[in-house]
N, C-alpha and C positions, 0 to 999 in steps of 0.2 A: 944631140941635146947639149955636149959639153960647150960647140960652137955658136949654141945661142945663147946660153947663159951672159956672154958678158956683155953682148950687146945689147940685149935687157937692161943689164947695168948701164951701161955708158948712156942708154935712152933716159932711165931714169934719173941719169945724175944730172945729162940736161934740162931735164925738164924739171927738177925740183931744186937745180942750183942757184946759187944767188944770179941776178939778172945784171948786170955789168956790161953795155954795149960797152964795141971798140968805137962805132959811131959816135961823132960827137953830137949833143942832142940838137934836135931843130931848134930855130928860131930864126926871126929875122930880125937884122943889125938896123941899128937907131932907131929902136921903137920907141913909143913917150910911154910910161909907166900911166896907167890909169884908161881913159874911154868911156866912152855910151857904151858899153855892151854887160853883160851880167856872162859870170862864168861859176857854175855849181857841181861839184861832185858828190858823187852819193855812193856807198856809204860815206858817211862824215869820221870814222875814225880808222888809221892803217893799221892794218893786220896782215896775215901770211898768205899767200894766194888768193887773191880775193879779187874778183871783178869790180871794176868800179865804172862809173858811168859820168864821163865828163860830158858835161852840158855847154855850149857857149851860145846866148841868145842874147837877141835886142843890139844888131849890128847893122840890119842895113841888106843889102843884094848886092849880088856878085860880088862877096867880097873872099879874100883868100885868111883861110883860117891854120895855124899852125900850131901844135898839139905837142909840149915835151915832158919829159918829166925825170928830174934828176935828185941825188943825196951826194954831198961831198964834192961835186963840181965833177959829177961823171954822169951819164944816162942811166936811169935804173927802170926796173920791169920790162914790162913788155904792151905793144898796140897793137888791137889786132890787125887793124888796119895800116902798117906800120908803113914810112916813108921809104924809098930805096937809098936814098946817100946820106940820111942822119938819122938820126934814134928819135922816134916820133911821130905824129900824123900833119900829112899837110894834102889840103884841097880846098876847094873854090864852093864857097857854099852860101846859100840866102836867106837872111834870120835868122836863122836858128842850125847846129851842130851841135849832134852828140857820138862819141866815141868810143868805145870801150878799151880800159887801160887794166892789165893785169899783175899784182902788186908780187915780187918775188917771194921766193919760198924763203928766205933768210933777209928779216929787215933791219934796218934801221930803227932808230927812235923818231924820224920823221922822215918824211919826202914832197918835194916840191913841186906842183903841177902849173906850167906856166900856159898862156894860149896869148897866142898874138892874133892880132888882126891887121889884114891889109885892105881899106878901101883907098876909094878916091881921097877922100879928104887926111887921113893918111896913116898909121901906122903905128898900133898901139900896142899893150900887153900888159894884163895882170896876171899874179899868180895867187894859190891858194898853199895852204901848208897841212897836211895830214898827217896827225898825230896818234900814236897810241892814245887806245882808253886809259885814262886813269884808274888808279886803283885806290881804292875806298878803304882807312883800316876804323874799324869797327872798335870805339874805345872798351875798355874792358874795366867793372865794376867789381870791387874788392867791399863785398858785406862785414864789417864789422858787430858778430854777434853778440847781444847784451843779456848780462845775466842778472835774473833778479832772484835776491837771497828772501827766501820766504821766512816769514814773522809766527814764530812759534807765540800761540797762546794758551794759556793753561787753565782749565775753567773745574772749579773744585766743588765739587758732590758729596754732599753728606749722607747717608741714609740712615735712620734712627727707626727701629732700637736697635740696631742690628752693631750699629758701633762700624761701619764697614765706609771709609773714604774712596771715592773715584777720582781720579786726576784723569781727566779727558786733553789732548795736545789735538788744536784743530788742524795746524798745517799740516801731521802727519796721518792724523786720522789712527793712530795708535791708543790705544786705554790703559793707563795702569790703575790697577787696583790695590790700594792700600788696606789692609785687612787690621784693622784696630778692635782688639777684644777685650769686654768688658766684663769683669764678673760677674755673674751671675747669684743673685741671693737664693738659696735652698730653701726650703721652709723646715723647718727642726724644733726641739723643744725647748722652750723657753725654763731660763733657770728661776723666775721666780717665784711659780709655787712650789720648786723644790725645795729651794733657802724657808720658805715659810713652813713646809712641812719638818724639818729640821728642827726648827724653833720650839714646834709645841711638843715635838716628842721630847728635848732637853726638859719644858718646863714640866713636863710628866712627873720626868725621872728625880726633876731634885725640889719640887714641890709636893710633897705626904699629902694626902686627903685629897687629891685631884683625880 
């Protein structure tokens, strides 16, 4: 067990290492930049291992197609179909070639896939550039909360005979009661037929013959 361990390791560290041939990548010398052909990859954005499927169509028959792909002026990933003396695919193909090209475990911020063509009439080559997805940042919204100061009103109640004030406040919804007390008149005896009765018993006492 101890003697398999690290070649487990050593398998996975190739296989998940950055992709860096010593080959230098294919191509063929004095191509014209442009062409009749269409060259498409899919997916459209580079990420970490990932298959991608180069396309090259609308070229013509028998003609020789050449398949690289490089970051920094070195060959990078991997084909699976891959060429024996450079880094990349090359074969003879009619219309239409598609390839499959596998993106390293450790990227770049881009990578360059070129495809050349060789027919008769003579020797061309475009590339495409595969980019990271961009990343989207989501602006962020700061609420400024508003404060409204409420309008105390005060609405005044009398109630009669009680002599008793209500101050009612509507914004709080509280009641004060103001309690105003009023005498109260008793009923009692009147001093005036007293004083009259006074009177005539005086004129009694100092009028003789009454």
């Amino acid at each position: 067990m101890d003697s398999v361990l690290p070649a487990l390791l050593l398998v996975l560290f190739i296989q998940y290492a950055p992709t860096y041939s010593q080959l230098p990548a294919c191509e063929i010398e004095n191509a014209t930049m442009g062409g009749d052909f269409n060259l498409t990859i899919y997916p459209m954005y580079y990420k970490v291992y990932i298959h991608y499927n180069v396309t090259v169509s609308g070229f013509g028959e028998n003609a020789t197609i050449v398949l690289s792909s490089y970051f920094n002026g070195s060959a990078v990933g991997m084909w699976l179909n891959n060429a024996t003396d450079c880094d990349g695919f090359k074969g003879n193909r009619s219309m239409y070639a598609m390839e499959q090209w596998v993106s390293p475990f450790v990227i770049g911020d881009y990578v360059k896939i070129r495809a050349f063509v060789y027919t008769m009439n003579g020797t061309y080559v475009k590339s495409l550039t595969l980019k990271q997805m961009p990343t989207t940042t989501t602006p962020t919204t700061t609420e400024v909360p508003t404060t409204t100061t409420p309008t105390t009103t005060e609405a005044v109640i009398t109630t009669k005979p009680m002599g008793t004030t209500v101050y009612m406040s509507k914004a709080t919804g509280t009641t004060t009661t103001a309690a105003t007390t009023t005498p109260n008149s008793a009923p009692g005896i009147s001093s005036k037929p007293l004083l009259a009765f006074v009177c005539m018993l005086l004129l009694l006492v100092t009028v003789p013959g009454l």
